[in-house]
MARBA-3410 file (N, C-alpha, C, O; in Angstrom, 1 decimal):
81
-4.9,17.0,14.8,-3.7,16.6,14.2,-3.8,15.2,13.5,-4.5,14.4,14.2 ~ -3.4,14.9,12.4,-3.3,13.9,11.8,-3.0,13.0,12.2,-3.1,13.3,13.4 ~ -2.6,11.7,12.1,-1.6,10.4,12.3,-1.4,9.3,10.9,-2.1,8.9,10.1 ~ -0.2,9.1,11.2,0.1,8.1,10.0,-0.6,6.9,10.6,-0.8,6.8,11.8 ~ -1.1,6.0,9.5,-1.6,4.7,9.9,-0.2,3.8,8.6,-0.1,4.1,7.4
0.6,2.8,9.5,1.1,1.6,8.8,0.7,0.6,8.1,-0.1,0.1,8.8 ~ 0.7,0.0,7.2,-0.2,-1.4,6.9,0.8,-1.7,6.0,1.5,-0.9,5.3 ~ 1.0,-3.4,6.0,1.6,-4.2,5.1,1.1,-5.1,4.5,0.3,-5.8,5.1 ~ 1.4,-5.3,3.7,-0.1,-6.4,2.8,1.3,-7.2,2.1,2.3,-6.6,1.7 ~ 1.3,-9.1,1.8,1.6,-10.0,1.1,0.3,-10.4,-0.1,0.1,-11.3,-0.8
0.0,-9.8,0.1,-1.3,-10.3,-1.2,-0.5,-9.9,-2.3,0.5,-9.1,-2.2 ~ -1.0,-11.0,-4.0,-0.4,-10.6,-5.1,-1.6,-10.2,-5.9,-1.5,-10.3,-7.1 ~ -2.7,-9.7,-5.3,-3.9,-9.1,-6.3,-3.8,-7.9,-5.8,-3.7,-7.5,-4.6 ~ -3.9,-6.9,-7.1,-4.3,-5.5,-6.1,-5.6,-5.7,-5.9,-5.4,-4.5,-5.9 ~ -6.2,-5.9,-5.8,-7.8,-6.3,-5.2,-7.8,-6.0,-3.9,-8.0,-5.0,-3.2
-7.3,-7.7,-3.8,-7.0,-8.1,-2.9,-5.9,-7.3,-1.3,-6.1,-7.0,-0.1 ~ -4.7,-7.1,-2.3,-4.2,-6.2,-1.2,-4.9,-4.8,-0.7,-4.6,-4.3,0.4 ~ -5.8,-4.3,-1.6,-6.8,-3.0,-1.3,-7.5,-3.3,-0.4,-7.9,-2.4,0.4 ~ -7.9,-4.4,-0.2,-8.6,-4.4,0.6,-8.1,-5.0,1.9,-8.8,-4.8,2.8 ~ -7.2,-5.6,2.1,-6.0,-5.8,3.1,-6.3,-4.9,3.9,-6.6,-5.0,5.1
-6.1,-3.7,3.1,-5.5,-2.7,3.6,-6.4,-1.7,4.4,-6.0,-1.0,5.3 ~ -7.5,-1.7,4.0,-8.9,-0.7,4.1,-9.3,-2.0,5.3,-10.5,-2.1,5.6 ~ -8.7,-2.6,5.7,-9.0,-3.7,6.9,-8.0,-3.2,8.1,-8.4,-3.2,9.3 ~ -6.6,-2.7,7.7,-5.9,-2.5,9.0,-6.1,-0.6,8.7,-5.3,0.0,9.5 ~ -6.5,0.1,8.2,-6.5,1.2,8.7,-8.1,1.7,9.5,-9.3,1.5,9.3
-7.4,2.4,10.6,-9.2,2.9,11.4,-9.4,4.4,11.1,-10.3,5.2,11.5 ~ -8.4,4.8,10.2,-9.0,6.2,9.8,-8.8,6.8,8.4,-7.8,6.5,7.8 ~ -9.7,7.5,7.9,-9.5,7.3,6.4,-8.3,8.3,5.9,-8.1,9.4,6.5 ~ -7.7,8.0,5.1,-6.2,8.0,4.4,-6.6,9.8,3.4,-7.4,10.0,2.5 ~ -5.5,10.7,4.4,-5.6,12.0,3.5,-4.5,12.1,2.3,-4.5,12.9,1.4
-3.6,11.1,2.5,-2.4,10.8,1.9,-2.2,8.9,1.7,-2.4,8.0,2.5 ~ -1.7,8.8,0.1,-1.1,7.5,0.2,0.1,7.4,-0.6,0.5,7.6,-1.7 ~ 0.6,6.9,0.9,2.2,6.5,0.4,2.9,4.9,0.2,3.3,4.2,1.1 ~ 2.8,4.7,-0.7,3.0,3.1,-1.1,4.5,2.5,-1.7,4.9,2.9,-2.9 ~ 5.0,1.9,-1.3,6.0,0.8,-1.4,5.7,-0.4,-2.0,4.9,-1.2,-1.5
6.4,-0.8,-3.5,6.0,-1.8,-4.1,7.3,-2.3,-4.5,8.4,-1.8,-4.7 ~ 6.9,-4.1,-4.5,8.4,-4.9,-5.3,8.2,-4.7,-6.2,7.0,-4.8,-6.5 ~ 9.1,-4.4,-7.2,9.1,-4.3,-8.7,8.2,-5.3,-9.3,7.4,-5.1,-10.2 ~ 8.4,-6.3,-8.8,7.5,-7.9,-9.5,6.0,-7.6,-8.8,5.4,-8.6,-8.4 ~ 5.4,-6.4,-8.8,4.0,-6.4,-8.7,3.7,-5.8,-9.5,4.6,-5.2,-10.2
2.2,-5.7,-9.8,1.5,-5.3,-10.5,1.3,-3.6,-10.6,0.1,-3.2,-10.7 ~ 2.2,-2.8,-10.6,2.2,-1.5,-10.0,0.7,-0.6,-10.5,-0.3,-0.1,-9.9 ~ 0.9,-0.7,-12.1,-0.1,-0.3,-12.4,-1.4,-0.6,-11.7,-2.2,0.2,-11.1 ~ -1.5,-1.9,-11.8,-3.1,-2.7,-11.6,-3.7,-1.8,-10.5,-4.8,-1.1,-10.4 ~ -2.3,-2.0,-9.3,-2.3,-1.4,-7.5,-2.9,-0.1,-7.7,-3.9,0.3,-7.2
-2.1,0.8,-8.5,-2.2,2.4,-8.6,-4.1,2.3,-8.8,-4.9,2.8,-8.0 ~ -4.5,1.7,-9.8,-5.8,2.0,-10.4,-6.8,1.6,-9.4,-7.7,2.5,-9.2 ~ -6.8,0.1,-8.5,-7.5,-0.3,-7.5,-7.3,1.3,-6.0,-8.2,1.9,-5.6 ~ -6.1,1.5,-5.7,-6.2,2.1,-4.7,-7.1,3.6,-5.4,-8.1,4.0,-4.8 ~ -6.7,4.3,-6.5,-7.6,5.4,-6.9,-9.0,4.8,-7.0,-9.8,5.7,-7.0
-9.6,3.6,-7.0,-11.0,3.2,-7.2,-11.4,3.3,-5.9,-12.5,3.9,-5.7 ~ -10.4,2.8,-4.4,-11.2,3.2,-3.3,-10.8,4.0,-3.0,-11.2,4.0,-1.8 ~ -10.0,5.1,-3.3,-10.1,6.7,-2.4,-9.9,7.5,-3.4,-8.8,8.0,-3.7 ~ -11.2,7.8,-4.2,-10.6,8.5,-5.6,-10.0,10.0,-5.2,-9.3,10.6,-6.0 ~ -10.3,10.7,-3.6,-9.9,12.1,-3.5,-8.2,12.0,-3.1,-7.5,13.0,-3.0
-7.7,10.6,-2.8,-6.5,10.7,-2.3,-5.8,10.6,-2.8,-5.7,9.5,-3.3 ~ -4.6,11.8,-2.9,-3.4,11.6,-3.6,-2.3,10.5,-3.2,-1.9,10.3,-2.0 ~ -2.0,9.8,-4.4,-0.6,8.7,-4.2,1.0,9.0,-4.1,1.5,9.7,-5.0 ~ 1.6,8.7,-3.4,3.2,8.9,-4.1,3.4,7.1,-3.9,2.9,6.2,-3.1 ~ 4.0,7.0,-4.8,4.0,5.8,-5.5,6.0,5.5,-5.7,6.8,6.2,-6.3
6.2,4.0,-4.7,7.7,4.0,-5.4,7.5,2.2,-5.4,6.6,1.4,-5.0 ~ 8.6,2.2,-5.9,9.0,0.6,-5.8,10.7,0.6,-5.1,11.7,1.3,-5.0 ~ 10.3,-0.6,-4.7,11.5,-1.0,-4.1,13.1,-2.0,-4.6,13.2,-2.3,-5.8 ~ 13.9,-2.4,-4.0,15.2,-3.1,-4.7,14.8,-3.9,-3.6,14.3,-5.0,-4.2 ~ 14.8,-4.1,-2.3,14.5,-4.8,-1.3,13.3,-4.2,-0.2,13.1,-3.0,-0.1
12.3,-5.3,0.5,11.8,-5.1,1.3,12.0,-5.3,3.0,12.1,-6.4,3.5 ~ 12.0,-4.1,3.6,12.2,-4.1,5.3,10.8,-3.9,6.2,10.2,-2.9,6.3 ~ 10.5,-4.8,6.5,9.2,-4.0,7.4,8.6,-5.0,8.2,8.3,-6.2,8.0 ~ 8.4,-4.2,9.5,8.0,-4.7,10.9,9.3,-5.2,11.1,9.1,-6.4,11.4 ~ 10.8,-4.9,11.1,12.1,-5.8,11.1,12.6,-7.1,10.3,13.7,-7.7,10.4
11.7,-7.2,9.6,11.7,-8.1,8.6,12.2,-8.3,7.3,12.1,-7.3,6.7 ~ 12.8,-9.4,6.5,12.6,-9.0,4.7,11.9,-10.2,4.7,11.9,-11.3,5.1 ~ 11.4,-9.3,3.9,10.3,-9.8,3.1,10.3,-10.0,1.4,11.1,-9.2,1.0 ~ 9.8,-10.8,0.5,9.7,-10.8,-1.0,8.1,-10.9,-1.7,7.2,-11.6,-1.3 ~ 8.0,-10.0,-2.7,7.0,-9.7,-3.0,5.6,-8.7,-2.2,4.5,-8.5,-2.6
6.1,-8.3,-1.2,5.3,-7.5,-0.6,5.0,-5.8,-0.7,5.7,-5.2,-1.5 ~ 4.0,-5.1,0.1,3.3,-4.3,-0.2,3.6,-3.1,1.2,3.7,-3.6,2.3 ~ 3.7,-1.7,1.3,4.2,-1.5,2.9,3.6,-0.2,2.3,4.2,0.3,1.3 ~ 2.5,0.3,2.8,1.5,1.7,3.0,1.3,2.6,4.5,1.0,2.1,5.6 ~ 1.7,3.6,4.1,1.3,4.8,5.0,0.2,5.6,4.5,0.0,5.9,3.3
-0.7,5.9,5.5,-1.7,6.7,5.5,-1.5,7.7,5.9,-2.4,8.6,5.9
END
């Protein structure tokens, strides 16, 4: 059986947040589901995350506000695997 893996990334590079990210997950991603602030780089993100998992499909949204770990947050990043 599968499992979702969580990760939240404050990085403003998609580089940078890609690899955030490939740091808090321990199993590799059959699905990616990503949450973005409008004020990121959506494109940049979309292209870095298909460079490290080119077989994995994206659903891709952006957000009006961010919630996560109980938190708001601004400018941040919130992925399910």
């Amino acid at each position: 059986m599968s499992q979702a893996q969580v990760s939240f990334s404050q990085e403003t590079s998609p580089s940078a947040l890609v690899d955030a990210l490939k740091k808090q997950w321990s199993l590799p991603p059959g699905l990616i589901v990503w949450f973005a602030s409008p004020g990121q780089d959506c494109e940049g993100l979309a292209s870095q995350v298909h460079r490290a998992f080119p077989q994995v499909p994206q659903l891709r949204c952006t957000t009006a506000g961010e919630i996560a770990a109980g938190k708001m947050f601004k400018r941040s990043e919130e992925h399910t695997s």
